[in-house]
Every structure is written in structure tokens, then in C-alpha cells.
N, C-alpha and C positions, 0 to 999 in steps of 0.2 A: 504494500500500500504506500503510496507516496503523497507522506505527509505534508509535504508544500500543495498541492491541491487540495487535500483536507483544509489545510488553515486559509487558502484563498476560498473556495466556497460556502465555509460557514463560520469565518473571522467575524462578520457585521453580525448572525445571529446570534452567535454567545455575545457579541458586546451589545446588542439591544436587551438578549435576557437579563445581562449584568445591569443592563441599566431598570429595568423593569424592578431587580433588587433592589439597586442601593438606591435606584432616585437622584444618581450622581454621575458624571459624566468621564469622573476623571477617576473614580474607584469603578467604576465598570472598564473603562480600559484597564486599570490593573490587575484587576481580575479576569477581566478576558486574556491578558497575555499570559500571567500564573495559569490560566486553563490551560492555552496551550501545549506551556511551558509541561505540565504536568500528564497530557493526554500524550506527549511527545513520547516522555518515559515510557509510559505504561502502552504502547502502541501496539507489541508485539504480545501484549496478553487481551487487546477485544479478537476475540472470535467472529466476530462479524454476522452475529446473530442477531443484532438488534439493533435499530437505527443507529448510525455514529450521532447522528444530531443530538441523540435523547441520549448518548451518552456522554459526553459534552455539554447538555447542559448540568447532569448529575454532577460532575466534575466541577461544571464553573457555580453550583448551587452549595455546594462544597467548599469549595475554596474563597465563598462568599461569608459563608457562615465561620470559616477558621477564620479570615482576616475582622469581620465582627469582634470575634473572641479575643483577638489581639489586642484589638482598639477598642474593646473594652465597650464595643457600640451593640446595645441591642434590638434586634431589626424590629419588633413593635414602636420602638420609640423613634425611629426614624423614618418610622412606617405612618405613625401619627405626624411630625412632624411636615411630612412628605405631603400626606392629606389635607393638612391645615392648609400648606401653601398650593394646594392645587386648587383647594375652596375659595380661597380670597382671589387667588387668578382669575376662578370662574365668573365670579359675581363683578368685576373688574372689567370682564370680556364683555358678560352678558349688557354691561351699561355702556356699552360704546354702541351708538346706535347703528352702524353698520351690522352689529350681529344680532340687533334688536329686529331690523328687516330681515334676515337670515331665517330666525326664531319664526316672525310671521309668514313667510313663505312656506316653509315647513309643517306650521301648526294648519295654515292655511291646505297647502295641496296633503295632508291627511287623511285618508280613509274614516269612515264613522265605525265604529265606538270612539277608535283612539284619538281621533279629534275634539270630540266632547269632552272623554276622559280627560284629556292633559289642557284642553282650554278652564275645565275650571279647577286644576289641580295651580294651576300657572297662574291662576288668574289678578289671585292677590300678590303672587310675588312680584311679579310683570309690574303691577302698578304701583308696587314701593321702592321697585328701580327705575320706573320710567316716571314718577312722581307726578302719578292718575289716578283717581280713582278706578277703583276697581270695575264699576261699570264700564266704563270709559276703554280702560286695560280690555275688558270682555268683547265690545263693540270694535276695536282696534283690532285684534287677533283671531275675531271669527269670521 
């Protein structure tokens, strides 16, 4: 098996999964090169019985959790923290009216239930980012 095509065809997926871990762009590259670095070694023991990808990511899921335990970081709390700033991103996005038009397009060309359903699940929130009333929010999005 020739490992330089291994690590060119699924270099970017273990560094997407690493990123998917850590929420960090520059410990997923570390991690994905420790993956390699490490799947390199251990090369002449896969069998080839089971996807390389799905082993590889075991490896870089691995090698995520040991560099955790180094740095003394544990992946819940970085996992909320990760959460937190992906919420405030969101509500941040959701208020620039370009995605506000996005939002009602979508709510708009909807299929029924699911247009009901999320026009009045949406409806108060819409209107205390877009600072409307909520009728107003409902009349605006339907």
C-alpha cells in the first residue's frame, strides 16, 4: 500500500474530522498530522478489512482524546464553549438582514406542515431580532 496516496486522498478528511473535535483549526492540523504520523507506523498491521477512512478516523479520534489529556482540556468543556460561540455567531448572522431575506425565502418556498410549523415556532424570535412585532414578524415570513 503506498502511503503517500493514503495521506493525499484523505489528508483534508481527518483534518475536517479533527476539526469537527476540537473546534480548532490549528489542533486539528496537529492532530491530523500525529494521525498520520501514527497510521504511518502501524500501516503494515491494517488488514484491509475495513475502510482505511474509518480507520483513520479511530486513530485521529484517539490521538485527539490523548492530546486532551495532555493539555489537561476536557472535550465537554470545549465542546460547550464551542457551542456558546456558535450561538452568538448564529443570532449575529440571523440579524444581518441579508440572511433575514435568506430565512424568508426558505420559510417562504416551504412545503405545508413544515411551513406552519417553523412560521410560528420562528415567529416571536424573528420579531425580537428584527424588532416587530410578532404579528408583523408572522405577516412578513408567511
Amino acid at each position: 500500500m503506498d502511503f503517500g496516496s493514503v495521506y493525499c486522498a484523505y489528508f483534508r478528511d481527518v483534518f475536517l474530522y479533527s476539526c469537527s473535535l476540537s473546534g480548532n483549526e490549528s489542533i486539528a492540523e496537529e492532530i491530523a498530522q500525529e494521525t498520520f504520523v501514527k497510521a504511518l507506523r502501524a500501516i503494515d498491521r491494517f488488514d484491509g478489512s475495513k475502510d482505511i477512512r474509518a480507520w483513520l478516523f479511530t486513530i485521529a479520534k484517539n490521538t485527539y482524546f490523548t492530546y486532551c489529556k495532555r493539555q489537561k482540556i476536557y472535550a465537554d468543556e470545549m465542546l460547550s464553549e464551542y457551542t456558546a460561540d456558535i450561538q452568538a455567531d448564529f443570532t449575529e448572522r440571523l440579524a444581518d438582514e441579508e440572511s433575514a431575506f435568506r430565512i424568508h425565502q426558505f420559510l417562504h418556498d416551504m412545503d405545508e406542515p413544515y411551513k406552519e410549523v417553523f412560521s410560528r415556532l420562528l415567529k416571536t424570535k424573528i420579531s425580537a431580532i428584527l424588532d416587530k412585532s410578532p404579528a408583523a414578524a408572522f405577516l412578513i415570513f408567511i
